[in-house]
N, C-alpha and C positions, 0 to 999 in steps of 0.2 A: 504494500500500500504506500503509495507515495505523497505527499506532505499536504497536494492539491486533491485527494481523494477525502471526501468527510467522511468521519467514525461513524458506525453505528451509532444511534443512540440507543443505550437500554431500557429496559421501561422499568418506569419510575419503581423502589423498591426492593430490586436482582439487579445490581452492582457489577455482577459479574455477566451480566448478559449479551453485553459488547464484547468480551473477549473472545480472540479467535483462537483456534487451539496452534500450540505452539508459543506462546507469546510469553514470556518470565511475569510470573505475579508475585505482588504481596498479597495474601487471602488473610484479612482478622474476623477469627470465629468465634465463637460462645462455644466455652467447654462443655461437654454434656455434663450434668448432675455428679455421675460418678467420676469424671475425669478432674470437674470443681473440687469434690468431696477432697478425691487423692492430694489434689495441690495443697489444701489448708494443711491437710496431716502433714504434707513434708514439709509446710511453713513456705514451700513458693508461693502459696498464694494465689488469689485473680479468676477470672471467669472466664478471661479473653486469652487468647494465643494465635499468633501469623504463624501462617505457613507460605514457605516463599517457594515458588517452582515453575514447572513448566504446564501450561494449560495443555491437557489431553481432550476433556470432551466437556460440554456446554449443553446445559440444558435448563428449564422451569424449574426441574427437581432437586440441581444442585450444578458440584463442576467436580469432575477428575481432574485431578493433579497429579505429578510426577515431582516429589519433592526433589530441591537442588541443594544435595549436602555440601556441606563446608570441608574441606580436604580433613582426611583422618577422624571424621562423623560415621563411617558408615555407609553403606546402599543407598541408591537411592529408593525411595517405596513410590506405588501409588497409593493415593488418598483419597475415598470418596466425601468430599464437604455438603451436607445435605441445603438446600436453602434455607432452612430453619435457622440455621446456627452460624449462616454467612453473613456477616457485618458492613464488607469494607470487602473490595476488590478492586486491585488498580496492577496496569503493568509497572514494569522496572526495567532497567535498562539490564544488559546480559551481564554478567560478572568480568571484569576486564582480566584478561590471560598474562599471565607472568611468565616470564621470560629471564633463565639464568638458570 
């Protein structure tokens, strides 16, 4: 898409509805209940958590992602974010590549 093409707009409400797959997100979601519950016992705390990745699939009912670990994190996983629990959806720029 180039600079003279306009974005989707998504409709009012799914944040994420503009996104095309492929694209780097930040996704900030509401923890479910027991993911909430776990963070107080361990004292992290919060209700909310991003997930930062690569857009897979795009729909009403939520969005696939392909999280983008941080070097020596781990796999990457897919994650199904349902629209219930998605907040905040916006792209990001790709991770700049290091060199040395």
């Amino acid at each position: 898409m180039n600079s003279d093409t306009p974005r989707p707009v998504p409709p009012a409400g799914r944040p994420w509805r503009g996104l095309a797959p492929g694209t780097r997100v930040v996704v900030r979601r509401r923890l479910a209940a027991a993911e909430s519950a776990a963070a107080r016992a361990d004292r992290r705390g919060g209700v909310w958590t991003d997930v930062i990745g690569f857009v897979l699939t795009v729909s009403d009912d939520g969005l696939r992602v392909r999280t983008d670990p941080r070097p020596g994190r781990g796999e990457p996983q897919e994650l199904w974010i349902p629209a219930g629990l998605i907040t905040s959806a916006k792209p990001i720029p790709r991770r700049p590549e290091r060199h040395g």
